[in-house]
C-alpha positions as CSV (number, residue, x, y, z in Angstrom):
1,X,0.0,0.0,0.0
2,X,1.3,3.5,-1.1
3,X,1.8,5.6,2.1
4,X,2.4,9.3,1.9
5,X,4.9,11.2,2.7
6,X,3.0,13.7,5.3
7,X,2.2,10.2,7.0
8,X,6.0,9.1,6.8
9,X,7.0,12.9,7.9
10,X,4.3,12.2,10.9
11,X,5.6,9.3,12.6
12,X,8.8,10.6,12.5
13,X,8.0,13.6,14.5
14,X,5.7,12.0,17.0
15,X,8.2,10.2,18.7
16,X,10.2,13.7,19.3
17,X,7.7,16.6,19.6
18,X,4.6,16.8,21.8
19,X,2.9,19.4,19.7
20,X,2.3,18.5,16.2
21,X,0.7,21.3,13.3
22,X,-1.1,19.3,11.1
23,X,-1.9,22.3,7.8
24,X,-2.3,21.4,4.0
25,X,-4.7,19.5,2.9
26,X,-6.1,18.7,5.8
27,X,-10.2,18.6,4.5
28,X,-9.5,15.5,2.2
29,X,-10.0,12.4,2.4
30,X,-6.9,10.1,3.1
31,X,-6.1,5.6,2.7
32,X,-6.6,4.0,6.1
33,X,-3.8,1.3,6.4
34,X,-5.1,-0.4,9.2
35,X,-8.5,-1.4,11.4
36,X,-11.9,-2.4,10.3
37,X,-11.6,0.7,7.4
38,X,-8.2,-0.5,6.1
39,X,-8.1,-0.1,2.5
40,X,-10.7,2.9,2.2
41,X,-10.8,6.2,2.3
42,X,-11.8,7.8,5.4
43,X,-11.5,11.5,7.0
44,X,-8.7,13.1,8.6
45,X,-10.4,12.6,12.3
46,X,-11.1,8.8,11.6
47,X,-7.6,8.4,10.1
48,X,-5.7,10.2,12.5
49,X,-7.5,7.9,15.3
50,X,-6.8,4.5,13.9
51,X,-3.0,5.8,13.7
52,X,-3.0,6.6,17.3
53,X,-4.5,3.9,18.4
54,X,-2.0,1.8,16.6
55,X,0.3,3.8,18.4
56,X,-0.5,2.7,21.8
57,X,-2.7,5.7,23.1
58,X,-5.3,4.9,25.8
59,X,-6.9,8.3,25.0
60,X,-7.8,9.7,22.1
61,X,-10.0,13.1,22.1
62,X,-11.2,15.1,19.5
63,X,-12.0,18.9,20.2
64,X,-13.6,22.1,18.4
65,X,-15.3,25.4,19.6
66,X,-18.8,23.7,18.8
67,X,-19.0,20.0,19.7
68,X,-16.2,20.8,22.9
69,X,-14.6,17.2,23.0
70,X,-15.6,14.2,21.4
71,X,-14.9,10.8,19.6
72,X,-17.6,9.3,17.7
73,X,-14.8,6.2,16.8
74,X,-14.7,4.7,19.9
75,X,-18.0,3.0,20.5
76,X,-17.3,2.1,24.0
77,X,-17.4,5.6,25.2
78,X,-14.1,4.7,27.2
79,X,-11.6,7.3,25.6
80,X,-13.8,9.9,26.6
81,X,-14.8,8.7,30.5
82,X,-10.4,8.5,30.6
83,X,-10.0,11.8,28.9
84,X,-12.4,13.8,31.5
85,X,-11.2,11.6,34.6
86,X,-7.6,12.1,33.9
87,X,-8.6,16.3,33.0
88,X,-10.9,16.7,36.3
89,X,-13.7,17.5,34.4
90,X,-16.5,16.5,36.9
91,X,-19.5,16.9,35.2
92,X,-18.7,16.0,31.8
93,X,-22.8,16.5,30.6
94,X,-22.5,20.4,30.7
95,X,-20.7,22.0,27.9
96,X,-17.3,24.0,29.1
97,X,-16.7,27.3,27.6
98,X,-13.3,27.7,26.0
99,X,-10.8,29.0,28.9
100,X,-12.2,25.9,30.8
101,X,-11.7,23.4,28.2
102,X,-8.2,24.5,27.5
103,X,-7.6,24.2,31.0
104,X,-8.7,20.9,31.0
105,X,-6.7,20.0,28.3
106,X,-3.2,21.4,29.9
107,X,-4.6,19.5,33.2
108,X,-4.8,16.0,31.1
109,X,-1.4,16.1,29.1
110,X,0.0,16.3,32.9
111,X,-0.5,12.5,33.5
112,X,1.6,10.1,33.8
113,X,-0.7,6.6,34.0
114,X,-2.5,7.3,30.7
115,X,-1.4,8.4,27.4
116,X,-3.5,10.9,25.7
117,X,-3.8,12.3,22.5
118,X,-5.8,15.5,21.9
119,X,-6.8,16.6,18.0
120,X,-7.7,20.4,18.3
121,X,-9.6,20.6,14.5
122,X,-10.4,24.1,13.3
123,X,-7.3,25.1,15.3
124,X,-7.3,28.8,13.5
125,X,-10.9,29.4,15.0
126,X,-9.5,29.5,17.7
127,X,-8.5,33.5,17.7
128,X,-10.1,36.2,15.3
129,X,-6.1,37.2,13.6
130,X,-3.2,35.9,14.9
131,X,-1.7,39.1,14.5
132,X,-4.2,41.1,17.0
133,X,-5.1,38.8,19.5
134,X,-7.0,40.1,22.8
135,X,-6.4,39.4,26.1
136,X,-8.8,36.3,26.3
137,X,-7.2,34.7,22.9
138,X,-3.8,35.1,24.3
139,X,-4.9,33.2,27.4
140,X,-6.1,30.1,25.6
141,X,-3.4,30.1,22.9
142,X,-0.7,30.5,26.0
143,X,-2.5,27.4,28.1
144,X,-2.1,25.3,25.0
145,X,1.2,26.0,24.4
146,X,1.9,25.2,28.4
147,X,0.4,22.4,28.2
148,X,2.9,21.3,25.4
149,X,5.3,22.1,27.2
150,X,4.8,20.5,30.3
151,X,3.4,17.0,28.8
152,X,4.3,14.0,30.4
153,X,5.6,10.7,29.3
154,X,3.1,8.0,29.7
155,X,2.8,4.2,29.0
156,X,1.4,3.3,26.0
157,X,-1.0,-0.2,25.7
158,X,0.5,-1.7,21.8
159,X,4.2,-2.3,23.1
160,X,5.9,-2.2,26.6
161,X,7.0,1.3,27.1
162,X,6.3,5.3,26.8
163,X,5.2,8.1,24.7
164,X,4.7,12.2,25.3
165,X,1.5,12.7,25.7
166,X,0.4,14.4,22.1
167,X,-1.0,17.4,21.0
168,X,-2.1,18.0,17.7
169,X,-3.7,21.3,16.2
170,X,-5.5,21.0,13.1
171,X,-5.5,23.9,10.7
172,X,-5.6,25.1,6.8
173,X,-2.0,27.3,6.8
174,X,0.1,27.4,10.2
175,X,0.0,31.0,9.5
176,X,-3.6,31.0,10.7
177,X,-1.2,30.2,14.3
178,X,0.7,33.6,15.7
179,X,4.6,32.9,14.8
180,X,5.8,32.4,18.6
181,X,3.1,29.6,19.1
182,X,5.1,27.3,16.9
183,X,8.0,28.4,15.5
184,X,10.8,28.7,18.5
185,X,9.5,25.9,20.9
186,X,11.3,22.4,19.9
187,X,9.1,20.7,21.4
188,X,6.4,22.0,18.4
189,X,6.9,20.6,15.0
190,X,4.6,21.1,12.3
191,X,3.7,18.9,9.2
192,X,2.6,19.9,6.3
193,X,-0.1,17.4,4.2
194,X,-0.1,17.4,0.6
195,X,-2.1,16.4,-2.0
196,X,-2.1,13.3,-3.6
197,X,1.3,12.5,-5.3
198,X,1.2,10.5,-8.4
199,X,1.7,7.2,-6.9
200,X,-1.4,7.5,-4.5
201,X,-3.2,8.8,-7.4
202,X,-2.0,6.0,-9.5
203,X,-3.3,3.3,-6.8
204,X,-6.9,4.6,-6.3
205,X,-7.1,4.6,-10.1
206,X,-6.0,0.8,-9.8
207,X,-8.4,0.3,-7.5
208,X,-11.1,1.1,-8.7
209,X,-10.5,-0.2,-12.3
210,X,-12.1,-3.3,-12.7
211,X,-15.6,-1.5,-11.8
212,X,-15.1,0.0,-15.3
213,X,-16.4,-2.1,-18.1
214,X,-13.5,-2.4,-20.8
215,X,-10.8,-2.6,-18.3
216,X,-10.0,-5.9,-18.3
217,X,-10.1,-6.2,-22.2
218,X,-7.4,-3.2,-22.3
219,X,-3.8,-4.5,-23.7
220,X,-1.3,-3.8,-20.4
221,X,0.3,-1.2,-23.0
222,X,-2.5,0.6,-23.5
223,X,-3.9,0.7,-19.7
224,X,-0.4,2.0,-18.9
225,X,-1.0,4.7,-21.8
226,X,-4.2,5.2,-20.5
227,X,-3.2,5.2,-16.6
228,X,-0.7,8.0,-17.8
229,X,-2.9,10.4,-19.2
230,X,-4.9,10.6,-16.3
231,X,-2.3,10.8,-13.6
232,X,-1.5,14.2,-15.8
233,X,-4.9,15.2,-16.2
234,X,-5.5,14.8,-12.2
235,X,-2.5,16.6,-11.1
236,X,-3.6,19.0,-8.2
237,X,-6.3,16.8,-7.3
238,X,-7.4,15.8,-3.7
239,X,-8.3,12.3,-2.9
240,X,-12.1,13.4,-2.3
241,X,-12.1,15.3,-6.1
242,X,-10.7,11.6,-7.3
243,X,-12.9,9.5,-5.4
244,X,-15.7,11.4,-6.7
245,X,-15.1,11.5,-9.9
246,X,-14.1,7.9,-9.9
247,X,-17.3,6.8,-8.4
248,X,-19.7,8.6,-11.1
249,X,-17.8,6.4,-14.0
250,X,-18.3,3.4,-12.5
251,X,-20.3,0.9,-14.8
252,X,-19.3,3.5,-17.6
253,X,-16.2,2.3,-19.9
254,X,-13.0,3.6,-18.7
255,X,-12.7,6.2,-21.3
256,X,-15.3,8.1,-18.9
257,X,-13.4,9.0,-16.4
258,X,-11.7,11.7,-18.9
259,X,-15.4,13.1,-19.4
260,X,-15.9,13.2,-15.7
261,X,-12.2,15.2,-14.8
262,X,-13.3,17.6,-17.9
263,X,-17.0,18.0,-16.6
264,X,-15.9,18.2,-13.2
265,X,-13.1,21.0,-13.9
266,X,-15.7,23.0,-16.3
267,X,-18.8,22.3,-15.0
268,X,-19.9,21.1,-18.3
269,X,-19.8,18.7,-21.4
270,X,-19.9,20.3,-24.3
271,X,-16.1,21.1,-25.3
272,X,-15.9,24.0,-27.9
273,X,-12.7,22.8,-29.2
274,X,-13.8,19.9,-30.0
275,X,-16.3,21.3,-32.3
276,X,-13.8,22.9,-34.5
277,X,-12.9,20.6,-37.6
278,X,-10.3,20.9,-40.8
279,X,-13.4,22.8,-42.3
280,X,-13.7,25.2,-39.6
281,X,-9.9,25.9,-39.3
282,X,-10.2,27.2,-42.4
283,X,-12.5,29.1,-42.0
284,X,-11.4,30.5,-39.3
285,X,-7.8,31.1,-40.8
286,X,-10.0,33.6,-44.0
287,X,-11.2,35.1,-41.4
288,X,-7.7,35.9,-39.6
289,X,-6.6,37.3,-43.1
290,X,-9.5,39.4,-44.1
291,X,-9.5,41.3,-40.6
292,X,-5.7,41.3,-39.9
293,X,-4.5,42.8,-43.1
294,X,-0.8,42.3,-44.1
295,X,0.2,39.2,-41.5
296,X,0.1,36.7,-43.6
297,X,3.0,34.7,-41.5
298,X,0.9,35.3,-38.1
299,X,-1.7,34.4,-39.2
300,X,-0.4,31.5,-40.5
301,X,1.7,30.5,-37.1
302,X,-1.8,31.3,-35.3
303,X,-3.5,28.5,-37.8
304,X,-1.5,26.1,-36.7
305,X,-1.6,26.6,-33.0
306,X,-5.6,26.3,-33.7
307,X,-4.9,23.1,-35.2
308,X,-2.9,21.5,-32.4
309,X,-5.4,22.7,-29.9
310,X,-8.1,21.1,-31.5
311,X,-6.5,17.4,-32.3
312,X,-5.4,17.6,-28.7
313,X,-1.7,17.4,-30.1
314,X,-1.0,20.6,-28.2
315,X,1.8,20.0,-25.3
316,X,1.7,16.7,-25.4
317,X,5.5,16.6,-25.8
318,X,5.8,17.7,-21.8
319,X,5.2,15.9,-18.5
320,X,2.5,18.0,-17.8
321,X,-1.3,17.0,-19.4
322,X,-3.1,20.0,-17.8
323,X,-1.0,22.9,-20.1
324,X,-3.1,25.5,-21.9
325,X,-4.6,24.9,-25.0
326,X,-2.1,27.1,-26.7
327,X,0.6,30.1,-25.9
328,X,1.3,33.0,-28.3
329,X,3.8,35.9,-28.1
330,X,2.5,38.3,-30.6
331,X,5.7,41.1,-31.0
332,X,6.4,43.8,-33.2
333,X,5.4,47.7,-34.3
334,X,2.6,49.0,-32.8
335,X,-0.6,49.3,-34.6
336,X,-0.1,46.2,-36.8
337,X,-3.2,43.9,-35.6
338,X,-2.1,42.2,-32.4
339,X,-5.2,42.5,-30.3
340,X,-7.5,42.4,-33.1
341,X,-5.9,38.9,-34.1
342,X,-6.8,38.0,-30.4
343,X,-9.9,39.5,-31.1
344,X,-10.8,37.5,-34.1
345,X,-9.6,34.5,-32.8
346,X,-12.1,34.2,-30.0
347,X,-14.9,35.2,-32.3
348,X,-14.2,32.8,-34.8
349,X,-13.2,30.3,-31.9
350,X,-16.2,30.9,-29.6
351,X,-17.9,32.7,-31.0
352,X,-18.3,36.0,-29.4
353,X,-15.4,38.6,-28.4
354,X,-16.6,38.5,-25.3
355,X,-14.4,35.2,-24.8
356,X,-11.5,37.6,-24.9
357,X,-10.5,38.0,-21.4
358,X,-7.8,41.5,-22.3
359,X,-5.5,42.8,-19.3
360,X,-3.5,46.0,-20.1
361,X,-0.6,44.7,-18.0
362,X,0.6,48.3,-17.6
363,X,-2.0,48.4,-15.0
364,X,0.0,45.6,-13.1
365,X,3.5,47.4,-12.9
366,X,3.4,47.6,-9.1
367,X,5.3,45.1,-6.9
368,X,2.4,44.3,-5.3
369,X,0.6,43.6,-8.3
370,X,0.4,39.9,-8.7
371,X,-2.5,40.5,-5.8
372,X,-4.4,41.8,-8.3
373,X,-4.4,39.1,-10.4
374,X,-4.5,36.2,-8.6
375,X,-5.9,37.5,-4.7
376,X,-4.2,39.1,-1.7
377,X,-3.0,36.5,0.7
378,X,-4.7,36.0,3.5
379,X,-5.0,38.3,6.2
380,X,-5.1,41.0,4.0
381,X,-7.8,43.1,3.2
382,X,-9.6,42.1,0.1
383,X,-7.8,38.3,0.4
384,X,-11.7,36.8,-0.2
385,X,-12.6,37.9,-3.2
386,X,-9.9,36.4,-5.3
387,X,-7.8,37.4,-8.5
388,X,-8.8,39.6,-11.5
389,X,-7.3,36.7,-13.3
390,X,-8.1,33.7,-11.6
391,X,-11.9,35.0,-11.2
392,X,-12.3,35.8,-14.3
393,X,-11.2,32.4,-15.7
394,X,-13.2,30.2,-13.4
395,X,-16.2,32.1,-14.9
396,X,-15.0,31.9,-18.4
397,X,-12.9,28.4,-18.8
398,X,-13.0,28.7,-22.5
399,X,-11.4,31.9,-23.8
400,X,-8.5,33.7,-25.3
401,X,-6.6,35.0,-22.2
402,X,-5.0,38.0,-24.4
403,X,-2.0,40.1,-21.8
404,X,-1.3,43.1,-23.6
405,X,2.2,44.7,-23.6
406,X,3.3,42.3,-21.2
407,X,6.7,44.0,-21.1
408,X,5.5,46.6,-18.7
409,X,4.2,44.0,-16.2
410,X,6.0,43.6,-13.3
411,X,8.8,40.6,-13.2
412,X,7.1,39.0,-10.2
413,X,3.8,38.8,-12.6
414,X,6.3,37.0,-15.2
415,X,7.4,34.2,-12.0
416,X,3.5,33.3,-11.9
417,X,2.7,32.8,-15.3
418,X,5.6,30.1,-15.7
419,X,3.3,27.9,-13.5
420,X,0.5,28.9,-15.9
421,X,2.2,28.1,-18.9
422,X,3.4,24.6,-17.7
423,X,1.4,23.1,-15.1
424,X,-2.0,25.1,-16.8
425,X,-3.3,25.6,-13.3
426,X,-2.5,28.1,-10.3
427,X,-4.2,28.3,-6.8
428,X,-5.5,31.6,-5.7
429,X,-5.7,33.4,-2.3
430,X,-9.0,31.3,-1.0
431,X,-7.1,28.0,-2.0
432,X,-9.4,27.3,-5.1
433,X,-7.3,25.7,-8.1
434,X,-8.1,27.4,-11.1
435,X,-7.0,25.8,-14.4
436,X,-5.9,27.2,-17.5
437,X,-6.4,24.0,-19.6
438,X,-8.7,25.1,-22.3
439,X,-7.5,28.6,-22.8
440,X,-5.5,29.7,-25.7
441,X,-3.0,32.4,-24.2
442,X,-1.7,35.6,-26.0
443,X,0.6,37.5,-25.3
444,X,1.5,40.8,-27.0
445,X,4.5,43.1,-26.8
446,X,5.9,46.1,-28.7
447,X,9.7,45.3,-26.6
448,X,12.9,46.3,-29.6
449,X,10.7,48.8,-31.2
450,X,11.6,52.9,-31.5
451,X,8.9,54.7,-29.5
452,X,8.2,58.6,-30.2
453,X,10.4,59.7,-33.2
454,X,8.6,60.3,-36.6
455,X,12.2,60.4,-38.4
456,X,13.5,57.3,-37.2
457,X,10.0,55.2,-37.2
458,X,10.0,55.8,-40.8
459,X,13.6,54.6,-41.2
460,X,12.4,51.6,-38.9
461,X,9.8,51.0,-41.4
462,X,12.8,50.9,-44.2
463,X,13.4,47.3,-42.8
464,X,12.6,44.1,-44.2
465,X,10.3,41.1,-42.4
466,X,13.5,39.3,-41.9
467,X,15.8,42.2,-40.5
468,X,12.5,43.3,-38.1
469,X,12.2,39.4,-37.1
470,X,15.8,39.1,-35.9
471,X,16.2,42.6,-34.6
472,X,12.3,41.7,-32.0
473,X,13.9,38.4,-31.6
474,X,17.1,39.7,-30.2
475,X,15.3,42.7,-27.9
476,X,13.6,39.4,-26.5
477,X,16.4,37.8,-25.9
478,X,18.4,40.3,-24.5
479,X,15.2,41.8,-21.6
480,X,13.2,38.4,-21.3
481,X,14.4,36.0,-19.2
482,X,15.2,32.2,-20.8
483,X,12.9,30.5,-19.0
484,X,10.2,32.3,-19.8
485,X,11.1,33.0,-23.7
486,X,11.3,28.9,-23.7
487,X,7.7,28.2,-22.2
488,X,6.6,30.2,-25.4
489,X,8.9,28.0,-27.6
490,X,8.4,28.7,-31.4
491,X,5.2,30.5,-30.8
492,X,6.9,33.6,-31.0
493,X,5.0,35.7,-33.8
494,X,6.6,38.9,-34.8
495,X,4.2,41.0,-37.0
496,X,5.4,43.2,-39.6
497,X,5.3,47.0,-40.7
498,X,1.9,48.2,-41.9
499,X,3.1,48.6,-45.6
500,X,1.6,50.7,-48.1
501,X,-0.3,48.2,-50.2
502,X,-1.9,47.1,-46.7
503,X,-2.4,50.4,-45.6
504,X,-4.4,51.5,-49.3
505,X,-6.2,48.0,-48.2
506,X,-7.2,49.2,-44.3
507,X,-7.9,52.5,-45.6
508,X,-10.7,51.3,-48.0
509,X,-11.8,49.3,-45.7
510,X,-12.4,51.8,-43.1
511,X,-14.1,54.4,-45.6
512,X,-16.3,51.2,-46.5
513,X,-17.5,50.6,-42.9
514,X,-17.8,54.2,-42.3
515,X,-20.3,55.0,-45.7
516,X,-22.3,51.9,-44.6
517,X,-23.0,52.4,-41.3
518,X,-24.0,56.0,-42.3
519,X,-25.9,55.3,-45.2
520,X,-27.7,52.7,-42.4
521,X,-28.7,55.0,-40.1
522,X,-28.5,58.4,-41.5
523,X,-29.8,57.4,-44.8
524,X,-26.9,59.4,-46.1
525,X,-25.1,57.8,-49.4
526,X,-21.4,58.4,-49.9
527,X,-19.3,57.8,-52.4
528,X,-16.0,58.9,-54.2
529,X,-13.9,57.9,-56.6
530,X,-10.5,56.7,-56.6
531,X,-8.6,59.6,-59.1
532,X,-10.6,62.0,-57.0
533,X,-8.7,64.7,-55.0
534,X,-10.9,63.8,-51.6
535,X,-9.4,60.1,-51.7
536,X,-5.7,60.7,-52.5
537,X,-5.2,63.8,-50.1
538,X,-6.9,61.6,-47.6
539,X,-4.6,58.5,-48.8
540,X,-1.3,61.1,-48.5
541,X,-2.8,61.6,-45.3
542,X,-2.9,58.2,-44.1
543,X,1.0,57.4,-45.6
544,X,2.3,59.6,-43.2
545,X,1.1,57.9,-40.4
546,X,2.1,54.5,-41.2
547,X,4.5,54.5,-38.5
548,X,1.6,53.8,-35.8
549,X,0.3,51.6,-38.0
550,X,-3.8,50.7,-38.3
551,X,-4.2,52.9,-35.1
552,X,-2.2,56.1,-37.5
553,X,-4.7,55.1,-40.0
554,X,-7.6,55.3,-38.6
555,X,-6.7,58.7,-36.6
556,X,-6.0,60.1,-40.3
557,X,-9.4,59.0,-41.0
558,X,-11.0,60.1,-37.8
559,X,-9.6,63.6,-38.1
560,X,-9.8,64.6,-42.4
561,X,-12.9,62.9,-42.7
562,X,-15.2,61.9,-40.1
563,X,-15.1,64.8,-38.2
564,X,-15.5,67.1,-40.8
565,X,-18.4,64.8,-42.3
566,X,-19.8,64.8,-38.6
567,X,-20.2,68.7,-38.4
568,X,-21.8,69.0,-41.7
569,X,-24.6,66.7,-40.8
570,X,-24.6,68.3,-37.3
571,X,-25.5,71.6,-39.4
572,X,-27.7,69.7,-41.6
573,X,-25.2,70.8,-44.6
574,X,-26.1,67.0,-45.6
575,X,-29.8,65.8,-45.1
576,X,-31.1,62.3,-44.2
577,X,-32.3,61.0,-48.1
578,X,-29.1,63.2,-50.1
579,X,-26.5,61.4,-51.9
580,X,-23.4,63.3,-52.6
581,X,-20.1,62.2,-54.2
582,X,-17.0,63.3,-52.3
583,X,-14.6,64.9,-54.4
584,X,-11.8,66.9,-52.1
585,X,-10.6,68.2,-48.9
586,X,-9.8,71.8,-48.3
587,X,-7.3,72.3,-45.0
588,X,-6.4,75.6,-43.7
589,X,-5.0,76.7,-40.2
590,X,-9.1,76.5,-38.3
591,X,-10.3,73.4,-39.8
592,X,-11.0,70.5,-42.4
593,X,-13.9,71.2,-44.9
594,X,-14.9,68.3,-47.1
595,X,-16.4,69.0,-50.9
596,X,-19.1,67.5,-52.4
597,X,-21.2,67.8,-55.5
């Protein structure tokens, strides 16, 4: 039988300390070696009293601030007529309040003809902050802590001779504790339970198996294959998440349990991914091309990615199963179509751009500000509600997670998403897991480009795609850390200058949007021709700002034609039911005037 380490770790220190911190996991559900139970799994409290037990304890008591003490494992009643005889609790029908109890407990760990074990569970409840405790909290903390301290040896009934007498506080983090209650005393140790490692995970999966249907007609290669891919796909699990999910496939073939992990995780069935097909992909990609103008490698680099997320092919190559769907580092000039790629992609992916989950990370430049995204720790203000991040994925499980100009985050920001991008999971500040599996994550970054100067953007723009690539591929090289650069792999996209055919192509499409939407609502009809004056002073216009890309185009546009436009419908210059041809643009030093016929 697999034993843990926590329970290895626990033995170990019971025969030395007379205090034990039990934090971790401590709500799961955990193998009981020995007794009547042996082979199942059973609570903490039920587990932790067979182990005693075994040990050679006469007493074993279990205590929180509503039930007082208790043991509902020993049927007898005996533990508990020892306990209160041995802790001078006379009248052991009426309930004690807390000082009392504590009292009682200092008064029992005292003995020397009886070994006792008391489980304090909830052990945290026990104060309102351990950083401002009152005058009463302080009493029952320091009682404990004396009673620690003065424990006796006792004999033990399994084996001829003795044992402390053993206190063990039950509690989520020891931190819930104050610092001097368990951190200078040697006599305190504290052990720390973790969740399920592979090999116990591996054995209830074994366990279970032949209540699956095709188990037993499975070649041993392929259950091996099979028993691998859930061992990664259950990583971060706790035995009672397992056990559950274990028990609804029963009867089911075995293939199930991969439905039940991915219904459990999502709370649903349906797997949007899994809709998309070659057919789609296509699609998709013609849609990439038509609304990104001028990335034809990116979008390209971005099909592909789509296609590995939807055969399941993506990150298969690691250790981990749980890895996001896909990762994307979208570099280069600003303006070019970064975040409307990310944009398109979750339309065309789920079908709305509301699936686009966008964080400017130049809101999270602050030291402090991986609390924003992923919770404040606890005992904090604010440590309850969670992470922008992690919130907002648990509510949205299927979505392009799109981290813009991730160069002005700050580098602690950076250390958390390397969990992200490997394990595809992180735990927030309430001790939820949140997983990352099914999102596709973009980055985007403008790092090794020339901010500000027109003069030299326009000799930037003098480059070719393959001196830009290697001159953003170097900047990354030289202010990104390896590790991260090499969780992104060959997923770095660098996107090129807005050139002029592409900007001729934005431009029309712009003035096409524009004269529908108008001619829509205003019932105003526009047009122009192309040798007119109106469309190449506004297409000189647009040249020059080339170097901010679509963004320059569309400011060109905003400013020489829509707002002039604006004003002479505002004045009624242009009625609802007119159609007028556009056929130049006056400038001087006040304002733009368009001219019509």
């Amino acid at each position: 039988m697999v034993v843990s380490q926590w329970k290895e770790r626990l033995e170990h220190v019971r025969l030395l300390a007379r205090m034990i911190v039990l934090e971790g996991n401590v709500s799961d559900m955990f193998i009981q070696e020995n007794g009547l139970e042996a082979g199942r799994l059973v609570e903490l409290d039920q587990y932790l009293y067979q182990y005693l037990v075994d040990a050679g304890y006469h007493a074993v008591v279990f205590f929180n601030r509503i039930d007082s003490f208790y043991n509902p494992y020993d049927r007898t009643g005996e533990m508990l007529k020892l306990f209160y005889k041995e802790a001078e609790i006379v009248n052991d029908n009426e309930k004690p309040d807390l000082m009392q109890a504590m009292s009682a407990i200092r008064v029992a760990m005292k003995n020397e003809e009886h070994s006792i074990a008391v489980v304090i569970n909830m052990a945290g409840q026990l104060m309102s902050s351990p950083e401002h405790l009152g005058d009463q909290e302080i009493e029952y903390l320091t009682t404990l802590f004396l009673a620690a301290k003065e424990a006796a040896e006792a004999p033990i009934s399994s084996v001829q001779g003795w044992a402390s007498n053993l206190l063990i506080m039950v509690t989520n983090k020891v931190h819930e504790l104050p610092t001097w209650f368990y951190r200078y005393a040697p006599f305190v140790r504290s052990v720390e339970i973790e969740l399920p490692d592979e090999r116990l995970r591996k054995s209830l999966f074994q366990t279970h198996a032949n209540y699956y249907q095709d188990w037993n007609q499975l070649e041993e290669d392929d259950r091996e294959k099979l028993l691998l891919r859930l061992l990664q796909r259950t990583e971060g699990m706790s035995c009672m998440e397992l056990d559950g999910i274990l028990t609804a496939a029963e009867g089911l073939p075995i293939h199930s349990i991969e439905e039940q992990i991915y219904s459990y995780r999502h709370g649903k069935k349906e797997n949007p991914w899994m809709e998309i097909n070659g057919e789609r992909v296509k699609k998709i990609a013609e849609a990439l091309s038509s609304e990104v103008l001028g990335q034809e490698k990116a979008v390209a680099s971005v099909r592909d990615v789509i296609i590995r997320a939807t055969t399941g092919l993506a990150g298969i190559q690691h250790s981990s199963g749980t890895r996001p769907r896909g990762v994307l580092l979208f570099a280069g000039p600003t303006g070019v179509g970064k975040t409307e790629m990310a944009k398109v992609m979750a339309r065309e992916i789920f079908g709305t751009e509301e699936a686009m989950l966008r964080f400017d990370m130049s809101e999270y430049s602050q030291s402090h500000s991986d609390q924003r995204l992923l919770g404040a720790p606890p005992g904090y203000v604010g440590y309850d509600a969670g992470g922008e991040l992690t919130n907002a994925v648990k509510s949205k499980p299927f979505s392009i997670l799109l981290f813009d100009e991730i160069e002005k985050a700050n580098p602690t920001i950076l250390d958390k998403f390397l969990q992200i991008l490997d394990d595809g999971r992180m735990t927030d500040s309430r001790g939820e897991t949140v997983y990352f599996t099914e999102c596709l994550i973009v980055f985007t970054s403008n790092i090794g480009m020339n901010p500000g100067i027109a003069d030299e953007d326009h000799a930037e723009q003098d480059l070719s795609y393959v001196e830009l690539e290697r001159k953003v591929r170097q900047a990354l090289r030289e202010n990104w850390r390896p590790e991260f650069i090499n969780r992104i792999g060959q997923n770095v996209i660098v996107f090129d200058y807005i050139r002029e055919k592409e900007a001729e192509a934005i431009l029309q499409k712009q003035l096409d949007k524009i004269c529908a939407l108008i001619e829509s609502q205003k019932n105003i009809r526009i047009t122009w021709t192309q040798d007119s004056l109106f469309y190449q002073k506004l297409r000189a216009y647009c040249m020059r700002n080339l170097q901010y890309g679509g963004r320059g185009i569309g400011n060109a546009v905003e400013y020489y034609f829509l707002t002039p436009l604006g004003r002479e419908i505002a004045f009624e210059s242009i009625r609802a039911g007119e159609r007028i041809r556009l056929t130049d643009i006056e400038e001087d030093t006040v304002s733009i005037k368009l001219i019509w016929q």
